[in-house]
Structure formats: structure tokens, C-alpha cells
FIMI-791694 format. One record per residue (C-alpha): x, y, z negated. Coordinates in pm, 1 decimal, padded with zeros to 6 digits. Each point is the difference from the previous one (the first is absolute). Layout:
% residues N
lomar xx = X	yy = Y	zz = Z
...
//
This chain:
% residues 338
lomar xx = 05505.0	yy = -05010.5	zz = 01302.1
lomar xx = 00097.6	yy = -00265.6	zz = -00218.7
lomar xx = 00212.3	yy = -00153.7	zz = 00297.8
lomar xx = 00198.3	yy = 00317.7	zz = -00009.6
lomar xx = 00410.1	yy = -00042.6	zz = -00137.6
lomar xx = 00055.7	yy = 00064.0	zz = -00349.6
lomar xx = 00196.8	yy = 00362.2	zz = -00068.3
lomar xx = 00191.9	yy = -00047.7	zz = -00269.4
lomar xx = 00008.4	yy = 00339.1	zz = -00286.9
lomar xx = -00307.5	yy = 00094.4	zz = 00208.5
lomar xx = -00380.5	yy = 00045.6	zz = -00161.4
lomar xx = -00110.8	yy = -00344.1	zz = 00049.8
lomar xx = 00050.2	yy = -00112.7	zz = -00331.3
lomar xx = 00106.1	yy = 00315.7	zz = -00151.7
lomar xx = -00172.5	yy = 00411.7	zz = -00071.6
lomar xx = 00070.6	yy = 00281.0	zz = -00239.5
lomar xx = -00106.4	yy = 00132.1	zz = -00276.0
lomar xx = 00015.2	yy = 00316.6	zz = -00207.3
lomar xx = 00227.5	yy = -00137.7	zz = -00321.5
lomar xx = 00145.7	yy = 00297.4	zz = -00215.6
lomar xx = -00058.4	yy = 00271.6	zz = 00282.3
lomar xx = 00174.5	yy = -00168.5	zz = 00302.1
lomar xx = -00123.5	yy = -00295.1	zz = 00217.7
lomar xx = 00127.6	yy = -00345.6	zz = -00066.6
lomar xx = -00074.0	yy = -00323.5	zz = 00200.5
lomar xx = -00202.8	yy = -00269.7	zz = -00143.4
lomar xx = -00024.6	yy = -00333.3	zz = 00203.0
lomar xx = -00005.1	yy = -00360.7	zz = -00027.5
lomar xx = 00254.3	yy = -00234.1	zz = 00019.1
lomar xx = 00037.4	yy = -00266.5	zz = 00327.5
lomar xx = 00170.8	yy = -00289.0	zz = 00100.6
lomar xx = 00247.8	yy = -00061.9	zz = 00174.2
lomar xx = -00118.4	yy = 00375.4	zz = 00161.2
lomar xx = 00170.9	yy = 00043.1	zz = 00342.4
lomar xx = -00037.2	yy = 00210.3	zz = 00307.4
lomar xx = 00011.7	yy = -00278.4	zz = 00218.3
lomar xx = -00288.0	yy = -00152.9	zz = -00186.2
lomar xx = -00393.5	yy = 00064.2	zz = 00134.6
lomar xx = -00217.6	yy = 00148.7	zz = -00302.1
lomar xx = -00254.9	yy = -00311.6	zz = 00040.7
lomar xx = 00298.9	yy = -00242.8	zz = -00083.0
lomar xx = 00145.7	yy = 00180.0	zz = -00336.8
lomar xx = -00135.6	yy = -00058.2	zz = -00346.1
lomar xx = -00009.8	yy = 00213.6	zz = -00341.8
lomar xx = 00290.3	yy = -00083.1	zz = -00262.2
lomar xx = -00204.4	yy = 00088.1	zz = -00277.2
lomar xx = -00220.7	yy = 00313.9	zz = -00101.5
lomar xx = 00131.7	yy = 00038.5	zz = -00345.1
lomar xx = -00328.4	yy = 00153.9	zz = -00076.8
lomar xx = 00135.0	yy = 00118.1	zz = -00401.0
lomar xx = 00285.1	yy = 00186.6	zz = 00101.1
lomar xx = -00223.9	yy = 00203.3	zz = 00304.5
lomar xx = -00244.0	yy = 00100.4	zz = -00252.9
lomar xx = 00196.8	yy = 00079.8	zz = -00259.3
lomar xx = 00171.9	yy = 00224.5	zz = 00323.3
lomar xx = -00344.4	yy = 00115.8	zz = 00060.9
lomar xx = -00086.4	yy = 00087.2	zz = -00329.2
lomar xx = 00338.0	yy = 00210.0	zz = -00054.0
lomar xx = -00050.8	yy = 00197.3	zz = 00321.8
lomar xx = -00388.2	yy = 00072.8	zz = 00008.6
lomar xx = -00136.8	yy = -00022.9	zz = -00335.7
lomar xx = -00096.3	yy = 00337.0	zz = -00030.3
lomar xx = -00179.6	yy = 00028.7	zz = 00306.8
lomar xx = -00282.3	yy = 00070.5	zz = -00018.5
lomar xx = -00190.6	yy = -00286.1	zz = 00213.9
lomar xx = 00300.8	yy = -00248.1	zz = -00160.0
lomar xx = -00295.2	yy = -00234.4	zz = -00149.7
lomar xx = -00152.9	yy = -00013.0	zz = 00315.3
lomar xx = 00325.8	yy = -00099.3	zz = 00172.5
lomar xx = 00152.1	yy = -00221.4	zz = -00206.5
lomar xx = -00370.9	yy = -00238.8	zz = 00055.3
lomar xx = 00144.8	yy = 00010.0	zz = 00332.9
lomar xx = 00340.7	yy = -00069.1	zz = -00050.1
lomar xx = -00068.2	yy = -00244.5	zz = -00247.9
lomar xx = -00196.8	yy = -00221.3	zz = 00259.2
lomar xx = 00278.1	yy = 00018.5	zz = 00274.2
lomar xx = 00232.2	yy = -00171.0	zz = -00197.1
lomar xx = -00271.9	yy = -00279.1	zz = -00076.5
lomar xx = -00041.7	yy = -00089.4	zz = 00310.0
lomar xx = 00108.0	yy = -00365.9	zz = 00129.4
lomar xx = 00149.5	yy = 00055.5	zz = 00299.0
lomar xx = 00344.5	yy = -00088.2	zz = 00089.5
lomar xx = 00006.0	yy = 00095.4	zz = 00340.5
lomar xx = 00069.9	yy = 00338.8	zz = 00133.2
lomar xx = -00188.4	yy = 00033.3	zz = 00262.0
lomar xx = -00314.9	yy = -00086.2	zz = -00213.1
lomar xx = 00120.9	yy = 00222.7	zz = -00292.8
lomar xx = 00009.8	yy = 00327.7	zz = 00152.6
lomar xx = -00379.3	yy = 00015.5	zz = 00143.7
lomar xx = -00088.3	yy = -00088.8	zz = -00324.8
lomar xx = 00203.1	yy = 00245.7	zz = -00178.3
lomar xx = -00156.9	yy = 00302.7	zz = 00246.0
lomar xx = -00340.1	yy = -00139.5	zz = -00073.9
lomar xx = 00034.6	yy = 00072.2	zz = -00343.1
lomar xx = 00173.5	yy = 00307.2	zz = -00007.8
lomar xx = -00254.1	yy = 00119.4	zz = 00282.2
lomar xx = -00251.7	yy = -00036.0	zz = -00208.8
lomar xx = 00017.1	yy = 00267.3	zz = -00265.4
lomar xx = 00369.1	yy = 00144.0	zz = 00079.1
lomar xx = -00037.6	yy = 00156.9	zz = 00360.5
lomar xx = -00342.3	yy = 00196.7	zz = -00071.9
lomar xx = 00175.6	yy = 00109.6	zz = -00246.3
lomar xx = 00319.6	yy = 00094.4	zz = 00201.8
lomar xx = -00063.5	yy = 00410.1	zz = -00025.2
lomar xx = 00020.0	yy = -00011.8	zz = -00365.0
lomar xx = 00328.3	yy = -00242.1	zz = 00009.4
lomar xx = 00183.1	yy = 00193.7	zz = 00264.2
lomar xx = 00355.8	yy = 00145.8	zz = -00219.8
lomar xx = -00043.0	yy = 00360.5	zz = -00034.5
lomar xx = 00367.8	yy = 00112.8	zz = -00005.3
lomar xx = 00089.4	yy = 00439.4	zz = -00155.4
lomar xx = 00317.9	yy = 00121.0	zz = -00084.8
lomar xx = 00184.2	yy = 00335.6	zz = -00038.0
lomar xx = 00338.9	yy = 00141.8	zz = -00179.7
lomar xx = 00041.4	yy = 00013.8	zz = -00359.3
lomar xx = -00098.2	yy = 00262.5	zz = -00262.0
lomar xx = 00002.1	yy = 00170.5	zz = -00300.9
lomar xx = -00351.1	yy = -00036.9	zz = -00146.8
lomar xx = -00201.6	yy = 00109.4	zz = 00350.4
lomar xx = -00381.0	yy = 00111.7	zz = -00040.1
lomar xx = -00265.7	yy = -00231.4	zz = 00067.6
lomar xx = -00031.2	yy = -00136.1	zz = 00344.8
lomar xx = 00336.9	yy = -00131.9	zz = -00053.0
lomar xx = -00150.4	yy = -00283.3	zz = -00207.9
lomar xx = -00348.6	yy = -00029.0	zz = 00171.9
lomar xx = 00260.8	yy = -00148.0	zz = 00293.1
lomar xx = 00183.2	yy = -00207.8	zz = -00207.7
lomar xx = -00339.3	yy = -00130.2	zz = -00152.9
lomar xx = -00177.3	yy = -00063.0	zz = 00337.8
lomar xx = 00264.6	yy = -00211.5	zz = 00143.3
lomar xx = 00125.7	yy = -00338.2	zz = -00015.0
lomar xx = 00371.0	yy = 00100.4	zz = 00041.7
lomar xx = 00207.2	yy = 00272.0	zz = -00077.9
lomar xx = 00283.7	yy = 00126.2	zz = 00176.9
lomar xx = 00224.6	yy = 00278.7	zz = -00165.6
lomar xx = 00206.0	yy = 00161.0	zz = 00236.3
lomar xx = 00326.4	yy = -00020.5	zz = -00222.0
lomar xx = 00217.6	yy = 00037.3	zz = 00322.9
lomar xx = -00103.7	yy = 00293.9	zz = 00130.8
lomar xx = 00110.8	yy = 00328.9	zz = 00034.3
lomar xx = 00007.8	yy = 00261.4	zz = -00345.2
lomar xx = -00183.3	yy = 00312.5	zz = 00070.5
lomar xx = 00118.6	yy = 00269.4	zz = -00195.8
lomar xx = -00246.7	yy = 00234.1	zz = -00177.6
lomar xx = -00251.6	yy = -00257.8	zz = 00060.0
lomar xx = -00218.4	yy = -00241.3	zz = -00252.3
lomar xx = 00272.6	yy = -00279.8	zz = -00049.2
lomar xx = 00149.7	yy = 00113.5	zz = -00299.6
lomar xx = -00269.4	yy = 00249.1	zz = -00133.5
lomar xx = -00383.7	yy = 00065.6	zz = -00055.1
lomar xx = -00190.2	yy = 00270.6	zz = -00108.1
lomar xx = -00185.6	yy = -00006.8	zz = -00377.1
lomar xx = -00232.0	yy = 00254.5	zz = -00179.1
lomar xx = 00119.4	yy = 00193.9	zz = -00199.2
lomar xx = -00166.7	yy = 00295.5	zz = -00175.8
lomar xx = -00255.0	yy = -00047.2	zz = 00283.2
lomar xx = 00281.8	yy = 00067.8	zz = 00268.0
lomar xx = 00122.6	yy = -00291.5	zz = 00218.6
lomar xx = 00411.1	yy = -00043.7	zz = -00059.6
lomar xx = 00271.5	yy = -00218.5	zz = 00074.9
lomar xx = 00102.4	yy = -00325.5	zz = -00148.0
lomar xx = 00238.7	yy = -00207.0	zz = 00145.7
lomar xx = 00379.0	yy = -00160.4	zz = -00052.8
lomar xx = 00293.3	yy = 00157.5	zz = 00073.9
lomar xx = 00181.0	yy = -00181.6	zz = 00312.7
lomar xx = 00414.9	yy = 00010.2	zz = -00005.6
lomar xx = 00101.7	yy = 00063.7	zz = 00377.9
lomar xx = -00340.7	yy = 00043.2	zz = 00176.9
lomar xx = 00008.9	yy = -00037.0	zz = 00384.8
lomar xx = -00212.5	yy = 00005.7	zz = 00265.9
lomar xx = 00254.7	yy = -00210.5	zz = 00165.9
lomar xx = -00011.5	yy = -00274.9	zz = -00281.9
lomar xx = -00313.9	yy = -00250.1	zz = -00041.6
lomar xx = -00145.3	yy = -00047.7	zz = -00315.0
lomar xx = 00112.8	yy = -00278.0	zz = -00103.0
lomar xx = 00390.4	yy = 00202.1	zz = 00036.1
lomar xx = -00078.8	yy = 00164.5	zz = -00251.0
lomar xx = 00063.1	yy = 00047.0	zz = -00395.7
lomar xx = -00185.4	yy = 00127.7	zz = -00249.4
lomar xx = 00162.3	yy = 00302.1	zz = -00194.0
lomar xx = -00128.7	yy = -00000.3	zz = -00329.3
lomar xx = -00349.5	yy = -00126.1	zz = -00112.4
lomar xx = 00029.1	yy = 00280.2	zz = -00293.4
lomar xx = -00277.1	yy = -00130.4	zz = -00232.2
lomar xx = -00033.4	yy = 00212.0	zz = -00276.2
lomar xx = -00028.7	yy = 00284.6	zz = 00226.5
lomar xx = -00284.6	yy = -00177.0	zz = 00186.7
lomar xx = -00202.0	yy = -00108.5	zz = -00225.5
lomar xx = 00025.3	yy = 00336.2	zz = -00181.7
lomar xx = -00138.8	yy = 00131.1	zz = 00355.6
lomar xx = -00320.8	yy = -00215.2	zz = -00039.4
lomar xx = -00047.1	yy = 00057.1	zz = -00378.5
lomar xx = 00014.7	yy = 00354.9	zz = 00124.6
lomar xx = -00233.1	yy = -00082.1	zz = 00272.2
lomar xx = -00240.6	yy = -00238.8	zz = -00112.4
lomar xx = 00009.6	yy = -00038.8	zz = -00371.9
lomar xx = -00398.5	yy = 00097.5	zz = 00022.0
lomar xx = -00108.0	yy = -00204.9	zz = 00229.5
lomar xx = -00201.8	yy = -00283.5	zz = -00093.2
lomar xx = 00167.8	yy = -00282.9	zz = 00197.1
lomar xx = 00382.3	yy = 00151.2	zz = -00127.1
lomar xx = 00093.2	yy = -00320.7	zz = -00224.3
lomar xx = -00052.5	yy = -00217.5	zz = 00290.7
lomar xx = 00253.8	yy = 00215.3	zz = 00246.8
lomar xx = 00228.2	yy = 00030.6	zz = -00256.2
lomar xx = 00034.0	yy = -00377.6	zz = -00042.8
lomar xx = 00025.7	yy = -00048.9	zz = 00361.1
lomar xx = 00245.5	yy = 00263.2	zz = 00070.8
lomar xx = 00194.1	yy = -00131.2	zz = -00279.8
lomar xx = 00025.0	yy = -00326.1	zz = 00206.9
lomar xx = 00081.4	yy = 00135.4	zz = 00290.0
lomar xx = 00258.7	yy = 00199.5	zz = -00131.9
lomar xx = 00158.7	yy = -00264.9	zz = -00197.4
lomar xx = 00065.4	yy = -00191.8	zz = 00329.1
lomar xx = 00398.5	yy = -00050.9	zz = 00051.4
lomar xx = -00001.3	yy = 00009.1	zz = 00314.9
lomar xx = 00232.9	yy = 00275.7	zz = 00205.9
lomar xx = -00049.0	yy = -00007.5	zz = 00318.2
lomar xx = -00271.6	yy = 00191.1	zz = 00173.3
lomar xx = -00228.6	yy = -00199.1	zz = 00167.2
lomar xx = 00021.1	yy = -00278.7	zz = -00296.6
lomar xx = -00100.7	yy = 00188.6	zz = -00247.1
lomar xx = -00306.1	yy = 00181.5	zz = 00172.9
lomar xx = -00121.2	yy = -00367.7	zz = 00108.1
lomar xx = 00004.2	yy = -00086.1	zz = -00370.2
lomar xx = -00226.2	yy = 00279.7	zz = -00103.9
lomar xx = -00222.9	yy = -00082.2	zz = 00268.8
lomar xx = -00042.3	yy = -00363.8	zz = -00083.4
lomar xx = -00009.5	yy = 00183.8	zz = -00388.2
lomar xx = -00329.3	yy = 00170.9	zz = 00097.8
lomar xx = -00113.0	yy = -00316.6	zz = 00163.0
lomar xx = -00024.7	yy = -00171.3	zz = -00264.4
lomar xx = -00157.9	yy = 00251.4	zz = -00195.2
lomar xx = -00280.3	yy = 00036.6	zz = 00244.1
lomar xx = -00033.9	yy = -00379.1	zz = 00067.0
lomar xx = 00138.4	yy = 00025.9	zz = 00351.3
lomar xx = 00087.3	yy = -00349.3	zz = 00067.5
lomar xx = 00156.1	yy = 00082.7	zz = 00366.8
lomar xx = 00331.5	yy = -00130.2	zz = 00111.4
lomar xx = 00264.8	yy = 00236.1	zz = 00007.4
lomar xx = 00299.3	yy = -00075.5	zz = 00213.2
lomar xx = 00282.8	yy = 00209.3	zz = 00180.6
lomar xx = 00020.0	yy = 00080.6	zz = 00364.6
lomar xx = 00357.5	yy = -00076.6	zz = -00041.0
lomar xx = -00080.9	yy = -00348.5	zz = -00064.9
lomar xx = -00103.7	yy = -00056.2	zz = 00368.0
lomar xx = 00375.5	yy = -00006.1	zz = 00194.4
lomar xx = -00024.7	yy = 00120.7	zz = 00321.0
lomar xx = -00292.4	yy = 00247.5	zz = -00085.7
lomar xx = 00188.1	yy = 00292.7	zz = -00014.0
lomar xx = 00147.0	yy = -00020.2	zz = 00369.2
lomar xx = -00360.4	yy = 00130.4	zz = 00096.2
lomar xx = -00146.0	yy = 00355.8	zz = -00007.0
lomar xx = -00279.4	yy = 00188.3	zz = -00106.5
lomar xx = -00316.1	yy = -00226.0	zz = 00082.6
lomar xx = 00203.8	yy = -00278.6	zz = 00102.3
lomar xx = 00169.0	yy = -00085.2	zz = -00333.5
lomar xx = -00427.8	yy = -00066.2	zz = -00106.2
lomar xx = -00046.3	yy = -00188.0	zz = 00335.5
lomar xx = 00304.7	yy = -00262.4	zz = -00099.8
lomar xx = -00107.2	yy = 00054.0	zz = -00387.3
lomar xx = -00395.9	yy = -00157.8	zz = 00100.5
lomar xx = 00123.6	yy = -00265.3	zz = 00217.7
lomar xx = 00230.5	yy = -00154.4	zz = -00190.6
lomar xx = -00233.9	yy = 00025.9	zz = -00333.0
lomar xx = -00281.0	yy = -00099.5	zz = 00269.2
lomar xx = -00191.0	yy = 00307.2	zz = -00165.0
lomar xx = -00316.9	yy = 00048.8	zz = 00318.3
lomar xx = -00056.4	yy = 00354.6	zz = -00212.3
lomar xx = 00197.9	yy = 00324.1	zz = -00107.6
lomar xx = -00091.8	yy = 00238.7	zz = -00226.6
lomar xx = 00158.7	yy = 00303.9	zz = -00000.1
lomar xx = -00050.2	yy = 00348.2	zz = -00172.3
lomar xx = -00239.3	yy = 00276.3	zz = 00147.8
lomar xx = 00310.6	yy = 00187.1	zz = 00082.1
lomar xx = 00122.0	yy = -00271.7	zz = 00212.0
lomar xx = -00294.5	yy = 00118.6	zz = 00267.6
lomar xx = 00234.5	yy = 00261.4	zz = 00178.3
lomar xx = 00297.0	yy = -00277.6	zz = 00045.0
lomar xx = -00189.9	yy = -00350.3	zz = 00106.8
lomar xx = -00240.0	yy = -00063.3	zz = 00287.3
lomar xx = -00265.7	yy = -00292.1	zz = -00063.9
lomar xx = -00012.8	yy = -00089.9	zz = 00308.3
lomar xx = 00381.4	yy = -00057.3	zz = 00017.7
lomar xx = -00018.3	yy = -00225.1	zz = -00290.3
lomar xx = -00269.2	yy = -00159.9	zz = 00127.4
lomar xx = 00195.4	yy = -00126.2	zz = 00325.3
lomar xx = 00179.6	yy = -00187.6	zz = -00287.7
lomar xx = -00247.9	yy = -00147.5	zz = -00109.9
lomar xx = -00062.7	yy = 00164.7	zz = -00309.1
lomar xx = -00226.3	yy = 00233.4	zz = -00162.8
lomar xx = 00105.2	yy = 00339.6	zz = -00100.0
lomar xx = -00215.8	yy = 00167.7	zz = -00277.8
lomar xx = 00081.6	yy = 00321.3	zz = -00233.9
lomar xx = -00120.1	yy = 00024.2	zz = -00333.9
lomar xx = -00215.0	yy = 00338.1	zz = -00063.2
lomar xx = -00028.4	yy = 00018.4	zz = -00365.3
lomar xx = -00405.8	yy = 00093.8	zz = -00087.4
lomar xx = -00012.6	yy = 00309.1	zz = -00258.7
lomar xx = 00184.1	yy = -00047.6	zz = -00369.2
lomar xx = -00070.2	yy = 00235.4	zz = -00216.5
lomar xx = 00024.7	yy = 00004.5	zz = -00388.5
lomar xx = -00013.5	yy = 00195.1	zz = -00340.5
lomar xx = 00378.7	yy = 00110.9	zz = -00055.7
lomar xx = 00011.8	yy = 00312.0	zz = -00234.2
lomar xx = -00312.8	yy = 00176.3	zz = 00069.6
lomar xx = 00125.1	yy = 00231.1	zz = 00281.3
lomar xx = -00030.3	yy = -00010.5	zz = 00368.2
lomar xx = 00109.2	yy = -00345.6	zz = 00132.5
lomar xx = 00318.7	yy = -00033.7	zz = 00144.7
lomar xx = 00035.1	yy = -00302.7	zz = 00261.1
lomar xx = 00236.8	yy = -00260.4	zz = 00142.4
lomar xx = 00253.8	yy = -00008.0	zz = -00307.3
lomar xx = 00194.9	yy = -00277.3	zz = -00155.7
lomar xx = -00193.3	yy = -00343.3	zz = -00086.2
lomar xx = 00166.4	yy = 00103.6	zz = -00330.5
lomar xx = -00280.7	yy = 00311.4	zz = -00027.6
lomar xx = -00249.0	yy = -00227.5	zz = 00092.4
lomar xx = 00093.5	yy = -00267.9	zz = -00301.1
lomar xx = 00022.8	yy = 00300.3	zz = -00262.8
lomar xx = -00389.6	yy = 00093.6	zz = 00067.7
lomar xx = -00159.7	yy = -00338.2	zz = 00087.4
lomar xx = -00086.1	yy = -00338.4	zz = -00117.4
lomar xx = 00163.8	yy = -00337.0	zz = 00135.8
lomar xx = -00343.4	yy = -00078.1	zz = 00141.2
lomar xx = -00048.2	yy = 00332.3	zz = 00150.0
lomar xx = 00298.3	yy = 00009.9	zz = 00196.2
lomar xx = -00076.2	yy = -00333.9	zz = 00098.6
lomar xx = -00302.3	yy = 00116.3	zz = 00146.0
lomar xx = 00100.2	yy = 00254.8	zz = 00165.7
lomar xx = 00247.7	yy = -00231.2	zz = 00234.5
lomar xx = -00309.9	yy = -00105.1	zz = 00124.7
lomar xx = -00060.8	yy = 00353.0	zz = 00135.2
lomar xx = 00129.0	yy = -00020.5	zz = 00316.2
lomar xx = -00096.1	yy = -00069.8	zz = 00416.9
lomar xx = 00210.5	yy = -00186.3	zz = 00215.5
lomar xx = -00024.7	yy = 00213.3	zz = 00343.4
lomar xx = 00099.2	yy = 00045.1	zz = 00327.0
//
């Protein structure tokens, strides 16, 4: 089809990427490009092969078949050709050869789901298994809920742990909302009360004492600090961005807000909690063209104070009584189901 008409800010001479959690075009430059021209009769202005692999290296070199890739990418640029029409096969014969047998394992796995306060486990096996992460910052505060509050051990009862929230409204979003008062002499004196035993207890101390320490008042800021906090701490490398950030997003409802979320991000998978099972229909999502999975978290168990385990409680119980590397293996313990 190379006597086909040129269509200019088209994907002749241009495709995404993933750079910094959201898709960006990279392209090459033509001459004189027009719409009236014929793709046989235009030419390449230049490749500037440094500046797209200093691009590539930004956006992909954590990936984990990045050496592989940037073989490929490195030869593209290389290659003589001036004219268009000649580039492109060339281009797809390269990137065919290693790239689309690999295409399962570079599809963009997109999860998301509201902000808060120190949630148990799973929370971060999502954030961990996917490329992106959405935080649903604009979304409506549920009272008595998990936003602003967890549940800790202590004296081998689970208990409440949160921050106080000045107005709270179901009729407000999240990100409406203010702090009250992070109090935090009384809250650390709640886990020195709690967990002063424990053998992990200088390690959620520190952390705690970050997360607390953050200036931030309102609501949904502050949680999405801690979260990226504990990132960190467990070497989650996953970008974190707000559903706010997408304009428009918000118009939608329900499902629909993940439908418009996954096409713009041109995520081809969604990840949701187990819980999400009794709202979203797979096949629904798959008339969209994408792939709806829930994350069943596998069975976590561990040592706490020597009486009978007590499940699903803050992340924050499960840094007092385990190891960095521990917890890190146990994000593994998950399936991806149906």
C-alpha cells in the first residue's frame, strides 16, 4: 500500500510507548510530510537515533526483556534507508522478530482502586503486578469504611488505626477532604503499645514515622503518600498516578470509568480485587477488548505473638513480624483468575 496518501498525525511514522506510566508517541521525522503526498514519494528528515535511545532507555530500562529490545531498537535506527515506504517493512521485520512472540508478556497490565490507610496485603500484590496504577482520588468517601482507618494487633485483638477526617461525607470525594489531626504522639504510643515485641517493630516505627511526618492535609494526598511510602520500602517500583489526572474520566460510571481509564492508557488487561467478582462481568469487558482478571491472594500466614492467627490486617502488622524479603515473597503469592 505504499501508493496509499500520506495521513498526517497518523501511525505511519509514529506509535506509543509506555514513558512514566502513560503512553507517549515516538516517531520519525519527514519531509516536507503532507496529506496530499503518496507514502512512496516522501523521505525521512532524520532518525536522530541518540535522542530515541536515550527516550528508550528512560522509558523501558527496567523491563525486564529491555536488553533484548534495545538490540532491536538499536538496529532500526541504523538502517540506511531514506525512503518511507522502504523503512517501515524493514522496521516490522525487525520488531517481528523477537517483539510480537513476545507480545503476551508486553501487553500493559493496567489495576487501580481508592486510596487507604495502610490496607492488608492484596492491596500491594495489585500494585506490584501491574504496570500502572490508578488511585481513585476522585471518588466517592465511604464513611465507616477502610479510607481513613485499618485494623492492627493489639494484645492479640485486631483494633482500629486510622486518621481522624474533619467533615466526613459520603457526599464528598476523597480528594474533598481534610485531614483532622495526624496526632503523632498518640499513634505511635498505640504501636509501642502494640508492637514493641515484635521482631520487625524498629522497621514500622521508622516507616510510620515517615508517613506521619508527611505535610500534606488533604485526604486523598496524604494516603497516596503513604502508599508510595510502603512502596518504596518493599521495592515496588510501579507507577502511581491519580484517576483525577485523566479529565473527562469521571463523567463515566461504575465499569465505565475502567473502560475509558484502559483505552486511553491502551492497558489490553485489568486487574481488579477478588471482591470486584460480584460487580464486573468478563465477558462485558471483554466486548472492549480487554481482559478482566481478579487477584485471589494464595494463603499468608505468619508467626505474630504466638496465639491463634488473626488475618487480613494492616500491611503495617505484616512489616512488624516479617523480613523485607519475606514480604517480598509473599507478593508473589497470588493467582490471577477469572
Amino acid at each position: 500500500m505504499r501508493n496509499y496518501a500520506y495521513i498526517k498525525r497518523g501511525w505511519i511514522n509514529r506509535n506509543r510507548i509506555l514513558y512514566r506510566g502513560t503512553p507517549e508517541f515516538l516517531g520519525i521525522a519527514i519531509n516536507k510530510a503532507s496529506s496530499f503526498s503518496l507514502i512512496i514519494g516522501l523521505h525521512i528528515a532524520d532518525t536522530n537515533k541518540f535522542r530515541k535511545m536515550n527516550k528508550f532507555y528512560e522509558a523501558y530500562h527496567k523491563a525486564p526483556y529491555y536488553v533484548d529490545d534495545v538490540q532491536l531498537m538499536e538496529e532500526i535506527p541504523d538502517c540506511k534507508e531514506t525512503s518511507v515506504e522502504n523503512i517501515k517493512p524493514i522496521m516490522i521485520a525487525y520488531t517481528s522478530r523477537q517483539m510480537i512472540e513476545r507480545m503476551e508478556v508486553l501487553s500493559m497490565i493496567l489495576a487501580g482502586n481508592q486510596p487507604y490507610f495502610l490496607p492488608y496485603i492484596t492491596y500491594w500484590q495489585l500494585i506490584n503486578v501491574a504496570d500502572v496504577f490508578y488511585v481513585g482520588d476522585n471518588y466517592t468517601y465511604i464513611r465507616h469504611g477502610w479510607i481513613n482507618r485499618n485494623r492492627i494487633l493489639c494484645r492479640e485483638a485486631p483494633v482500629y488505626f486510622g486518621m481522624a477526617v474533619n467533615k466526613a461525607s459520603s457526599f464528598s470525594l476523597i480528594n474533598e477532604l481534610y485531614i483532622a489531626d495526624t496526632d503523632k504522639l498518640r499513634k505511635m504510643n498505640k504501636l509501642y503499645e502494640a508492637y514493641h515485641n515484635a521482631p520487625y517493630y524498629k522497621n514500622g516505627v521508622q516507616l510510620m514515622e515517615e508517613i506521619l511526618d508527611c505535610k500534606e492535609e488533604v485526604l486523598s494526598e496524604f494516603l497516596i503518600s503513604s502508599i508510595k511510602t510502603i512502596c518504596r520500602y518493599l521495592d515496588i517500583n510501579t507507577p502511581i498516578h491519580r484517576t483525577s489526572e485523566l479529565k473527562g474520566n469521571d463523567a463515566f460510571k461504575r465499569e465505565g470509568r475502567i473502560y475509558d481509564m484502559c483505552h486511553r492508557l491502551g492497558a489490553d488487561m485489568y486487574v481488579n480485587p477478588i471482591g470486584g467478582k460480584a460487580l464486573y462481568d468478563v465477558d462485558e469487558f471483554a466486548k472492549q477488548g480487554i481482559k478482566l482478571r481478579f487477584i485471589n491472594t494464595g494463603d499468608i500466614t505468619y508467626r505474630q505473638f504466638g496465639g491463634k492467627f488473626v488475618e487480613k490486617l494492616s500491611i503495617l502488622d505484616v512489616i512488624m513480624f516479617n523480613s523485607k524479603d519475606e514480604i517480598k515473597e509473599m507478593l508473589g503469592r497470588y493467582e490471577l483468575i477469572t
